[in-house]
C-alpha positions, 0 to 999 in steps of 0.5 A, spaced: 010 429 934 017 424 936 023 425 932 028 421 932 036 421 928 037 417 922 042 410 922 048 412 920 047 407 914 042 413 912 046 419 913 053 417 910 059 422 912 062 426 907 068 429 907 073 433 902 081 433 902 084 439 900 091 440 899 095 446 901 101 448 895 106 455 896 105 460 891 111 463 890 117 465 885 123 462 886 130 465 882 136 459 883 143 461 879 149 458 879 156 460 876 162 457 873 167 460 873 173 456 868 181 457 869 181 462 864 176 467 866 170 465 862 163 465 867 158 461 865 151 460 869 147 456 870 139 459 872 133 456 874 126 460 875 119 457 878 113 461 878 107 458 882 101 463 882 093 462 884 088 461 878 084 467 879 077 464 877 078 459 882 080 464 889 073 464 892 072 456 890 068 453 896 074 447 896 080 452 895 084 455 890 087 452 884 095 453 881 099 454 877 107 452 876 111 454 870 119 453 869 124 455 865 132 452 865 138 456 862 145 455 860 148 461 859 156 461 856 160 467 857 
């Protein structure tokens, strides 16, 4: 029996492109301050995580953000 490679022509590569995000929570406040004492603050959350169902997936995880700004006048 002879064996012989396939043409590339027949055997296509194939190949996948995964992209890697950070997880994470991420807090921002900043505050104002007026000329008569009043604070006001500005504040931002970010919270990235892993979908659990997909951790194990062959391709790697999918994830989720949620944000939220806020004013908060004193």
């Amino acid at each position: 029996m002879i064996c012989t490679p396939l043409p590339a022509a027949l055997h296509p590569i194939r190949f996948t492109t995964v992209d890697r995000k950070d997880v994470s929570t991420e807090l921002k406040i900043k505050p104002h301050i007026s000329e008569g004492g009043t604070v006001c603050m500005e504040i931002s959350e970010e919270v990235s995580t892993v979908i659990a169902a997909t951790a194990n997936n062959q391709n790697g995880p999918s994830t989720t953000k949620r944000s939220l700004d806020t004013n908060n006048a004193g």
